[in-house]
N, C-alpha and C positions, 0 to 999 in steps of 0.2 A: 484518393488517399487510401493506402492499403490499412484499415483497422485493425490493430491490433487489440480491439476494447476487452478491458475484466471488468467483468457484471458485480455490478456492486454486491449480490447474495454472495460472493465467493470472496469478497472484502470482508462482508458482514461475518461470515461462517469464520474467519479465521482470527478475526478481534470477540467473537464471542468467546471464541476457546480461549484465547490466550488469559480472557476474563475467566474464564474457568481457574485456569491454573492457577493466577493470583490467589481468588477464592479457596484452592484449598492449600497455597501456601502459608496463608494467614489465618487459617479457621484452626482452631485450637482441637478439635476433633478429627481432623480429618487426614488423609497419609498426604506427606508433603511431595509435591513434583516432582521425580526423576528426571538425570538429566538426557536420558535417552526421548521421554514428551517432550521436555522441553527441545531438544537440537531436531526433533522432527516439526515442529510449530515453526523453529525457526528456519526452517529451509524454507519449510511454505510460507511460511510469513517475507519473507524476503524473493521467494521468485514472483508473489505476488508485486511487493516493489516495485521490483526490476520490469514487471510485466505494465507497472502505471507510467512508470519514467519512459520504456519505449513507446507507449503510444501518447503520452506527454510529446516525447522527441519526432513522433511523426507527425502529431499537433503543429508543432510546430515549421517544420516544414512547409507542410500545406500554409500555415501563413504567411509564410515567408513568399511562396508563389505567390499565392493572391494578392502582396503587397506588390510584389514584380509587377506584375499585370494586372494591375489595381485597374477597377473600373468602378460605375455607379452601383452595379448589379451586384459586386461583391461583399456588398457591405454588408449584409446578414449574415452570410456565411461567415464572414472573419470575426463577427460579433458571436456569433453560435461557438466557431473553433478559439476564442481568446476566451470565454468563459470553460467552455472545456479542458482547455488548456492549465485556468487559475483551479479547477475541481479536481486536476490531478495530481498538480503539484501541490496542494491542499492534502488531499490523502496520501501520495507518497511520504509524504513531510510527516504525518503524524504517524503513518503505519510504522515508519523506520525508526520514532520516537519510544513507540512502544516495543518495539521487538527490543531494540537498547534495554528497554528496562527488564523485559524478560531473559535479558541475552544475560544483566545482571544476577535474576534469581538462579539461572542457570548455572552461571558461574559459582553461585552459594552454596547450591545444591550438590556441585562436584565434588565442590572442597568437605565435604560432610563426608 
């Protein structure tokens, strides 16, 4: 399986910021988000996505062989790649949850 894996710190780094932004859309002191931060968060917040769903979809693959050619011996391996599998579609799902909502402040933020 050619991996295409995104390291969870490079997950982690771009849902910290986005928390960032929130934080100072909501802080009564502080300048609120442009939307030029926000459509640069959301690029990268979305190629990271797109970067979970393709190795999500090469996940999958490889299970799909390994059911092909099922044997005794593969059973850890398709237990290792089915939770891997449920861990990306897990963070994809939420990562694309939040950008939504930053995609909304953004959208706030234009119209201002």
């Amino acid at each position: 399986m050619a991996s295409r894996s995104i390291d969870a710190p490079d997950l982690s780094s771009v849902v910290r910021r986005v928390g960032l932004l929130f934080q100072r859309a909501y802080a009564p002191d502080a300048d609120r988000p442009t939307w030029p931060e926000i459509e640069e968060l959301l690029g990268e917040g979305y190629a990271r996505a797109l970067a979970l769903e393709g190795e999500r979809a090469d996940v999958e693959l490889r299970i799909g062989t390994i059911v092909r050619d099922a044997d005794r011996s593969s059973t850890t391996e398709l237990r290792a790649l089915s939770a891997r599998h449920a861990e990306l579609d897990r963070n994809a799902r939420w990562l694309r949850s939040l950008l939504a909502e930053l995609r909304g402040l953004g959208i706030e933020a234009a119209g201002r």
